[in-house]
C-alpha positions in Angstrom: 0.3 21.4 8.9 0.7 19.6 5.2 1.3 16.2 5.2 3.4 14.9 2.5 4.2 11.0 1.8 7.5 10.0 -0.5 7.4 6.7 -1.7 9.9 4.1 -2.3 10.7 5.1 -5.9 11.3 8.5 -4.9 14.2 7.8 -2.4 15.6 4.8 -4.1 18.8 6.1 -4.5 20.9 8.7 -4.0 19.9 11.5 -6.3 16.2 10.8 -5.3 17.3 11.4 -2.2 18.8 15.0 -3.1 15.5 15.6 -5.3 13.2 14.7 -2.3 15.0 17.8 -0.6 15.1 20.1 -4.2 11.2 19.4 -4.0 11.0 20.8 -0.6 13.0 23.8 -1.7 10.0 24.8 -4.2 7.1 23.7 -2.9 8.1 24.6 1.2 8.9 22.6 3.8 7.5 24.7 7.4 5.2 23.0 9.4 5.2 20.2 7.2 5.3 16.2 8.2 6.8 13.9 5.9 5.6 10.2 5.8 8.4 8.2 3.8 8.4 4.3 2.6 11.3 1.9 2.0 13.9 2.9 -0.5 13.0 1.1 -3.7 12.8 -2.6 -3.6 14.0 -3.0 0.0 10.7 -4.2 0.9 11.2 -6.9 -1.7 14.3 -7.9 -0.5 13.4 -8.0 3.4 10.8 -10.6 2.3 13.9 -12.5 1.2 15.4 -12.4 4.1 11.9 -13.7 6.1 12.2 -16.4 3.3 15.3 -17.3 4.2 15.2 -16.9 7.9 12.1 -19.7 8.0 13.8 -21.8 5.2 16.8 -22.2 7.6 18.9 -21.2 4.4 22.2 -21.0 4.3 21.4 -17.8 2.0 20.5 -16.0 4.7 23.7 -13.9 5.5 23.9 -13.0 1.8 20.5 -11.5 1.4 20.9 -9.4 4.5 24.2 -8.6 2.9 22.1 -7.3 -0.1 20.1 -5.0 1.7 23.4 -3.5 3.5 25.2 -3.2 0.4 21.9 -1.5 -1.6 21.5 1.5 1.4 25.6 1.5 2.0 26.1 2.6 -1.6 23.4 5.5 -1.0 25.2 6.5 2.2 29.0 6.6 0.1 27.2 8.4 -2.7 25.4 11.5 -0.3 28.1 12.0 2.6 31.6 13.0 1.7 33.0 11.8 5.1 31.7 8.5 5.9 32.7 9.7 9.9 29.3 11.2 9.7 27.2 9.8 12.5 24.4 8.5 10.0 27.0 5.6 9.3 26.6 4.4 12.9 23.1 4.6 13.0 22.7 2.7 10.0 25.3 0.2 11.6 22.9 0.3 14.8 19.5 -0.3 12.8 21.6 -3.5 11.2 22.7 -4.8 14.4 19.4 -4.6 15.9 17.5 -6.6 13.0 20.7 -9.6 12.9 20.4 -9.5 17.2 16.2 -10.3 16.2 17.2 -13.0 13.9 19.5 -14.5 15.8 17.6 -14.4 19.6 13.5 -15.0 17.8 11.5 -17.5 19.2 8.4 -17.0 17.5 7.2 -19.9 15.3 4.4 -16.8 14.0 5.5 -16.3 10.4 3.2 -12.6 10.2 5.1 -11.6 13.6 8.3 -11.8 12.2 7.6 -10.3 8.8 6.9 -7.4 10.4 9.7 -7.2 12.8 12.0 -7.7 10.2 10.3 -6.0 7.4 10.0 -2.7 9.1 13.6 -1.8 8.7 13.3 -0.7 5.8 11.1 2.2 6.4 13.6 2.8 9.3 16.4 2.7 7.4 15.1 5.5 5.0 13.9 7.8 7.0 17.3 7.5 9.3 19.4 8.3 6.0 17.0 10.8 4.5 16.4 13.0 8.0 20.7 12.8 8.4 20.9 13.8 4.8 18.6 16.9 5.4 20.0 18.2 8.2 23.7 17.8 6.8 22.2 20.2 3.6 20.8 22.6 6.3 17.5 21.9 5.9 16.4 21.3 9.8 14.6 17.7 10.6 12.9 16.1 13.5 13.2 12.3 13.1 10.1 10.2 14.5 9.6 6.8 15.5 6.3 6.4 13.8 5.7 3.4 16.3 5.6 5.4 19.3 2.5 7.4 17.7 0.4 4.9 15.8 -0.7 2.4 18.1 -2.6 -0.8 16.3 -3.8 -4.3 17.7 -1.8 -7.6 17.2 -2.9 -8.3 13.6 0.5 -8.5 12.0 0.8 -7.7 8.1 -2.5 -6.2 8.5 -2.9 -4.0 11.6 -6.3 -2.5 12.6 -5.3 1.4 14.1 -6.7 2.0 17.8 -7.9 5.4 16.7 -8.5 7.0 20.2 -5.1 6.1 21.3 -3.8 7.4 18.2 -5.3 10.6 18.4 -4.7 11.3 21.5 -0.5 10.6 20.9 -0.4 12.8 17.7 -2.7 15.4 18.7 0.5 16.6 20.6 2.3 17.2 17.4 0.0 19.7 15.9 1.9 22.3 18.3 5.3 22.2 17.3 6.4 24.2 14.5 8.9 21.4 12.7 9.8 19.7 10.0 9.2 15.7 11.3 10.3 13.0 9.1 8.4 9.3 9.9 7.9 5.8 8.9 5.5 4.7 6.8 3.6 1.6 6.9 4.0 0.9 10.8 2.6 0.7 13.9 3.1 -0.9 17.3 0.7 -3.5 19.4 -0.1 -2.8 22.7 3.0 -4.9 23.9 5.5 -2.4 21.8 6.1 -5.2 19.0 6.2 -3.4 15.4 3.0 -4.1 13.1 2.5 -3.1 10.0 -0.6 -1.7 7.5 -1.1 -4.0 5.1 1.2 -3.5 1.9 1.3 0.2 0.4 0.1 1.7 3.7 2.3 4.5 4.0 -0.6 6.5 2.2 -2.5 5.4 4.9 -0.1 6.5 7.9 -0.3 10.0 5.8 -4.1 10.2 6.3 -3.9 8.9 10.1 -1.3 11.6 10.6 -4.0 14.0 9.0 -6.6 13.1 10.4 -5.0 13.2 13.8 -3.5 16.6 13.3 -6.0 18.4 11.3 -3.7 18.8 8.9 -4.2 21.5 5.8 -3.6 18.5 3.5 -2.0 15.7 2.2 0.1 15.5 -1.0 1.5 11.6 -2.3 4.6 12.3 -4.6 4.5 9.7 -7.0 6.6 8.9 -10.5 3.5 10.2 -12.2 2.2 13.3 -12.6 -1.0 12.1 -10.9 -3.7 10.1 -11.0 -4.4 9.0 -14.4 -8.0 7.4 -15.9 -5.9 4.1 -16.9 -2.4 2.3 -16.0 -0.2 3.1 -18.5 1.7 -0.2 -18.4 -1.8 -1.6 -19.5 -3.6 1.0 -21.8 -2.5 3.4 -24.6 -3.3 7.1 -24.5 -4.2 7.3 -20.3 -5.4 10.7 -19.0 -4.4 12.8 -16.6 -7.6 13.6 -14.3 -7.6 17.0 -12.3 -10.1 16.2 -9.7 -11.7 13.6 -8.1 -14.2 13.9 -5.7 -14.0 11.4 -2.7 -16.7 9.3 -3.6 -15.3 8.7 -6.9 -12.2 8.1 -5.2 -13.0 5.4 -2.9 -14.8 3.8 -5.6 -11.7 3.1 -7.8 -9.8 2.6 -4.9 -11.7 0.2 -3.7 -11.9 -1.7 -7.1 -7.7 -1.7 -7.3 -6.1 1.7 -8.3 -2.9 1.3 -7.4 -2.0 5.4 -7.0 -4.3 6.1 -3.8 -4.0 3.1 -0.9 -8.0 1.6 -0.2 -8.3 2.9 3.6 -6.4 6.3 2.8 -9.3 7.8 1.6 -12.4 7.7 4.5 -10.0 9.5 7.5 -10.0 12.8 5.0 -12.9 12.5 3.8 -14.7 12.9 7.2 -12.7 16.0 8.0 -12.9 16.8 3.9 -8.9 16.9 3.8 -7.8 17.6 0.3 -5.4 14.9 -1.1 -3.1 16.2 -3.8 -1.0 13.1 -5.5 1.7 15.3 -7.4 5.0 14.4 -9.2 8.1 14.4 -7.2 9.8 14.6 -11.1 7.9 17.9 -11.7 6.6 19.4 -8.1 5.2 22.4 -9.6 2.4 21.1 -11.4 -1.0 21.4 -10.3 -1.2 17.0 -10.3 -4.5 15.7 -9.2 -6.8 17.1 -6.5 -9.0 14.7 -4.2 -11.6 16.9 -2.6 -15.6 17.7 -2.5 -16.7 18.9 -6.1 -17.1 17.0 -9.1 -16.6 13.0 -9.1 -14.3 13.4 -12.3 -13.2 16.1 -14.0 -12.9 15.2 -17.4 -15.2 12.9 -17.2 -14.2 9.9 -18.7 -14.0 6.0 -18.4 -11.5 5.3 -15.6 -10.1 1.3 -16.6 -8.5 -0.7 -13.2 -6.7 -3.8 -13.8 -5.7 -6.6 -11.5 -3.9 -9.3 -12.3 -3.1 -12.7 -10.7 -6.4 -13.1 -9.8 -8.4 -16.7 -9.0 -12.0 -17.4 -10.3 -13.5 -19.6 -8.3 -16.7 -21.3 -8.8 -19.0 -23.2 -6.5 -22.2 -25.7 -7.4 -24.3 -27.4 -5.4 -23.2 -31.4 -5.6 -26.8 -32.6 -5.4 -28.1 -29.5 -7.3 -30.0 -28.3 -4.4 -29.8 -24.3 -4.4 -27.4 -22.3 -3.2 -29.5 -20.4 -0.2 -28.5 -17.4 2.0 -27.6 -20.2 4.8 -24.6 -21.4 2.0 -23.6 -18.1 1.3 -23.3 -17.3 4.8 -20.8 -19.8 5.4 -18.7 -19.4 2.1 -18.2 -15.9 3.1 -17.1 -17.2 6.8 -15.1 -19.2 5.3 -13.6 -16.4 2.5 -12.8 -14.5 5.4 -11.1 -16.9 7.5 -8.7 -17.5 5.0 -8.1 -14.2 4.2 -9.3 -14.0 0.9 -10.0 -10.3 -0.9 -13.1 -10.8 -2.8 -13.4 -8.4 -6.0 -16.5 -9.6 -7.3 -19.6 -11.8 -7.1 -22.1 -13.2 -9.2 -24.6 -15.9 -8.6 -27.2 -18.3 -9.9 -30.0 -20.9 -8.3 -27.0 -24.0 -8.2 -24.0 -21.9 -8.3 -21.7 -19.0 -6.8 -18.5 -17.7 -8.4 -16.3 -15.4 -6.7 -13.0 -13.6 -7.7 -10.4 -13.6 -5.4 -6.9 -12.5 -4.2 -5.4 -14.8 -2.2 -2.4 -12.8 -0.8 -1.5 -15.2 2.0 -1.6 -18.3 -0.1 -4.4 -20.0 1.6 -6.7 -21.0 -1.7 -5.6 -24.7 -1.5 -6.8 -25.2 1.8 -9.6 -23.2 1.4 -10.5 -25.2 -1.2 -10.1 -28.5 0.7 -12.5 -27.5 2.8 -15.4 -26.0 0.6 -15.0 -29.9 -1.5 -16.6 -31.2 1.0 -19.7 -29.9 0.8 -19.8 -28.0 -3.1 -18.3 -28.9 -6.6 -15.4 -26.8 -7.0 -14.1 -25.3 -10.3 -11.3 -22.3 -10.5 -9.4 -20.5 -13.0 -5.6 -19.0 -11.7 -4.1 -15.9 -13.0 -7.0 -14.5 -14.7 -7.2 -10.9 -14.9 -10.3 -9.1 -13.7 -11.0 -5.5 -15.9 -12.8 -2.9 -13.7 -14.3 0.2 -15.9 -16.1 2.6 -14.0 -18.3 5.1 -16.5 -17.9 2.5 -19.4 -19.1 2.8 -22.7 -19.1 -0.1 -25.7 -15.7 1.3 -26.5 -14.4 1.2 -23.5 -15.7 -2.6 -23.2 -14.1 -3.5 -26.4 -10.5 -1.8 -25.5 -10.3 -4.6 -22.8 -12.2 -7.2 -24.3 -9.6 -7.0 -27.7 -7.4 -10.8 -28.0 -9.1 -11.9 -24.7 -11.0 -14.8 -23.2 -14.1 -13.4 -21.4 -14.8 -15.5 -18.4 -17.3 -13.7 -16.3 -19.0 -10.3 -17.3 -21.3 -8.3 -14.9 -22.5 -4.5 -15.4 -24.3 -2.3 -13.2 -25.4 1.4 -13.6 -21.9 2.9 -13.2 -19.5 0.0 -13.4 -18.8 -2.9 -16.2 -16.5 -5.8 -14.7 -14.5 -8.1 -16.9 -12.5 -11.2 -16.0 -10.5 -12.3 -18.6 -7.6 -15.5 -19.1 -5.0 -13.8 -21.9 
């Protein structure tokens, strides 16, 4: 079986819909299972409604009006007859989300995100499997909750792999085209859960890994996975392969094209990951496989942005020991901070961190207590793996250089613009 995973930009609106099914037309769609995300920005604008829904706001009607005026005008523009029984079940799907708003009792913010946030990936698998099977192209639908089965961390689920397995492992029998969610899961008391943002690449390599699939192909906007962002950097190149190693390593350091935990399920059962272009399915893309870490071998730059530099002294300039490091990284972890980088001296620790959940401020309350604390917001940490000096000074070029640290493969660069 292949696995292949459409993101959001590829079924955002109705003519990526009807190329999602032109791709499958040239590149084959038997035995294959197809993970799918949100259509476009509906993620976005479910997080509006969760806004709004905790905010008591009287906005709240409109912004679930959005969303079923956004996925409405997909349904008008790919079914002639609008008695087509996909209307209904998208009328179903939006009951079932207002009935959850209205009857909730849960005070837990990260619970209901991912009760409510989860329809989206419903709702575009429900419209793209009716849409296939309305061109004649045969699809089995999945609830992707009854197969991945997680703990209770909402926004952030850990998979209970043995359950898992043993769920999907029935799949690898049937000859069929499936269609599924992204991004979900279930707890064990059947409440949705969810991967931690971007994780439909992940549910891809679950679904892999579970199956034994032949491999796994991400259709992206791009025609794969490039050495540089080209929002960011002039001139990025295309790289043909990447071995697995070299993978996880820029993954790991923030390349946005291949999700962090995607990458270690295939690699233990060395499933190739191909990330193609859903624009141009016939080209080769990029391969992610044993061989060669990078071929060409050149710098690969990774940028993230909205970062926070935070630095901690000592307030009676004693050292700062393993004992203190210890219990700042208790505490990093605690408040869900994402650390990127560290770099320390006798009387002083700095750290770069994301702080996704918006918990710096207390963090910070409670690390003042016993250290000196300084931090920079929004700086922008520069990751180039295989650097050279030119490579230094493309990112270095009209910038502030805050923190610099190298090592034999990797330079890392924060910067304030």
């Amino acid at each position: 079986m292949r696995i292949f995973k459409f993101g959001g930009a590829s079924v955002k609106d109705g003519s990526g819909i009807r190329n999602v099914c032109l791709v499958l037309q040239k590149v084959g769609f038997d035995d294959v299972l197809m993970v799918v995300s949100a259509m476009g920005k509906t993620t976005n604008a479910l997080e509006v409604v969760v806004k709004d829904y905790f905010a008591k706001s009287a906005a709240l009607q409109s912004s679930i009006q959005e969303v079923k005026k956004y996925h409405n005008e997909i349904l008008l523009d790919l079914f002639e007859d609008d008695k087509n029984a996909v209307f209904s079940a998208v009328a179903d799907l939006f009951l079932e989300l207002e009935y959850f708003l209205a009857h909730n009792k849960s005070p837990n913010y990260n619970f209901v995100y991912d009760q409510i946030v989860s329809f989206g990936e419903l709702l575009s698998t429900t419209i793209l499997s009716h849409y296939m099977n309305y061109c004649g192209i045969k699809t089995v639908w999945l609830d992707v909750r009854n197969y991945i089965k997680t703990d209770a961390t909402y926004r952030d689920a850990e998979v209970d792999w043995e359950t898992t397995q043993t769920i999907i492992s029935k799949l690898a029998k049937k000859k069929n085209l499936f269609i599924t969610q992204g991004f979900l899961g279930s707890d064990p008391n059947g409440f949705t859960t969810t991967l931690g943002r971007e994780g439909s690449d992940y549910t891809a390599a679950i679904f892999a890994y579970c199956m034994n699939a032949k491999s796994v192909t991400i259709w992206k906007d791009v025609p794969g996975v490039m050495n540089a962002d080209p929002r960011y950097f002039e001139n990025a190149t295309l790289l043909n392969q990447i071995s697995y190693r070299e993978a996880i390593e820029l993954a790991f350091y923030g390349a946005s094209v291949i999700h962090p935990k995607t990458l270690q399920p295939l690699q233990k059962k060395e499933i190739p990951l191909y990330v193609k272009s859903f624009l141009e399915p016939e080209l080769p893309g990029t391969s992610v496989s044993k061989g060669a870490d990078l071929e060409p071998y050149l710098p690969c730059f990774i940028v993230k942005k909205n970062q926070l530099l935070m630095s901690l002294s000592s307030i009676d300039f004693s050292f700062i020991m393993e004992e203190n490091i210890s219990e700042i990284f208790a505490l990093l972890h605690e408040f869900k901070m994402k650390v990127s980088l560290i770099q320390n001296s006798a009387i002083s620790f700095s750290v770069c961190i994301d702080d996704k959940f918006g918990n710096f401020q207390e963090l910070r309350n409670v690390l003042s207590k016993k250290f000196k604390v300084t931090y920079n917001e929004n700086v922008s940490l520069y990751t180039i793996r295989h650097f050279d000096d030119q490579a230094a000074k493309i990112v270095e070029k009209n910038k502030t250089v805050l923190l610099k640290q190298i090592s034999r493969e990797t330079m890392q660069i924060i910067t304030k613009e």
